[in-house]
N, C-alpha and C positions, 0 to 999 in steps of 0.2 A: 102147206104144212104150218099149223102154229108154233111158234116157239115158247120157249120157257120166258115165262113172267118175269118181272124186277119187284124185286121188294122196294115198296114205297119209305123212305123214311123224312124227319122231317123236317133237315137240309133240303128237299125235292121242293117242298110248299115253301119256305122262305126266297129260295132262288126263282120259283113262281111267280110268289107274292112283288119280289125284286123287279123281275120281268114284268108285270103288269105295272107295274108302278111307270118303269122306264116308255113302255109304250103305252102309258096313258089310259088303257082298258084292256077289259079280257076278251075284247071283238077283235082288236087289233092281235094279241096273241094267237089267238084263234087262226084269223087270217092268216099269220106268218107261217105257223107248224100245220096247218090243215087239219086239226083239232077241231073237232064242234064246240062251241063258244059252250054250252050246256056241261061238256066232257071238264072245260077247262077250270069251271068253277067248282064244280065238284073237286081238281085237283085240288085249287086253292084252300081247301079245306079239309082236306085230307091229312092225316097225321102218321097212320102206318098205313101196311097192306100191300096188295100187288097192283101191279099195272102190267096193262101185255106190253111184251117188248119192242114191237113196232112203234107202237105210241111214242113208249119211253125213249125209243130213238129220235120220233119227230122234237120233242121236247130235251133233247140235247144236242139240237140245231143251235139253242137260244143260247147266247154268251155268258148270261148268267150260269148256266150248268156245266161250260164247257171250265168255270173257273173254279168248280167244286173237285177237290183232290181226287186223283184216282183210288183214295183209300174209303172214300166217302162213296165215290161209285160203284164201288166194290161191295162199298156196305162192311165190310170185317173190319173197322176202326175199333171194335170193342171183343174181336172174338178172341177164344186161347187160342193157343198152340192148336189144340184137339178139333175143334170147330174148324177152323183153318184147313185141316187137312181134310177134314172130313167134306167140306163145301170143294173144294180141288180137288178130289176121287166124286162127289156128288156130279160136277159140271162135267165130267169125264164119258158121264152114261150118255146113252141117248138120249134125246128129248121125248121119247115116250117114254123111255123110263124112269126120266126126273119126272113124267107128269103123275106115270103110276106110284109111285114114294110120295111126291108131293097130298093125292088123296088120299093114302094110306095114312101120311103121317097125320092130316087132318081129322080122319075120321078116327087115329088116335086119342087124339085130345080132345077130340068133341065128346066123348065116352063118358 
């Protein structure tokens, strides 16, 4: 069963960026998280969006992300009150039916 996605933000790519730096290349990243080295540059460059959550688990193996606040991981470092509760009744569904909201709300805004 897939799981719900992680919103990319872009704290992600500088801890990245960190990490490649530390191990010298994004082969060696690659290697550590079992990332395709293709997958990993594409992160590095990435500035929002999602990522599947498996990924995003192998990629907070790396120490660089394990030192990123849990409010950053959360991602709600800028939400109100109202978003806040609303993503904490959101997380609450099942994962199919964050998937069905998630396309609804997209094909929302795509309008």
């Amino acid at each position: 069963m897939k799981r719900a996605p992680v919103r990319w933000i872009k704290e992600y790519t500088n801890a990245l960026l960190a990490t490649k730096k530390r191990m010298k290349s994004a082969r060696e990243v690659a290697a550590f998280t079992g990332i395709h080295e293709t997958q990993i540059g594409k992160f590095l460059r990435k500035t929002d969006g999602w990522v599947d959550k498996d990924t995003f688990e192998r990629l907070c193996r790396l120490k660089e992300f394990k030192k990123l606040s849990v409010s950053v991981m959360a991602g709600d470092e800028n939400m109100t009150d109202n978003e806040k509760i609303l993503l904490k009744l959101f997380r609450k569904l099942p994962e199919g039916t964050q998937k069905e909201k998630i396309l609804e709300l997209m094909k929302m805004v795509s309008l």
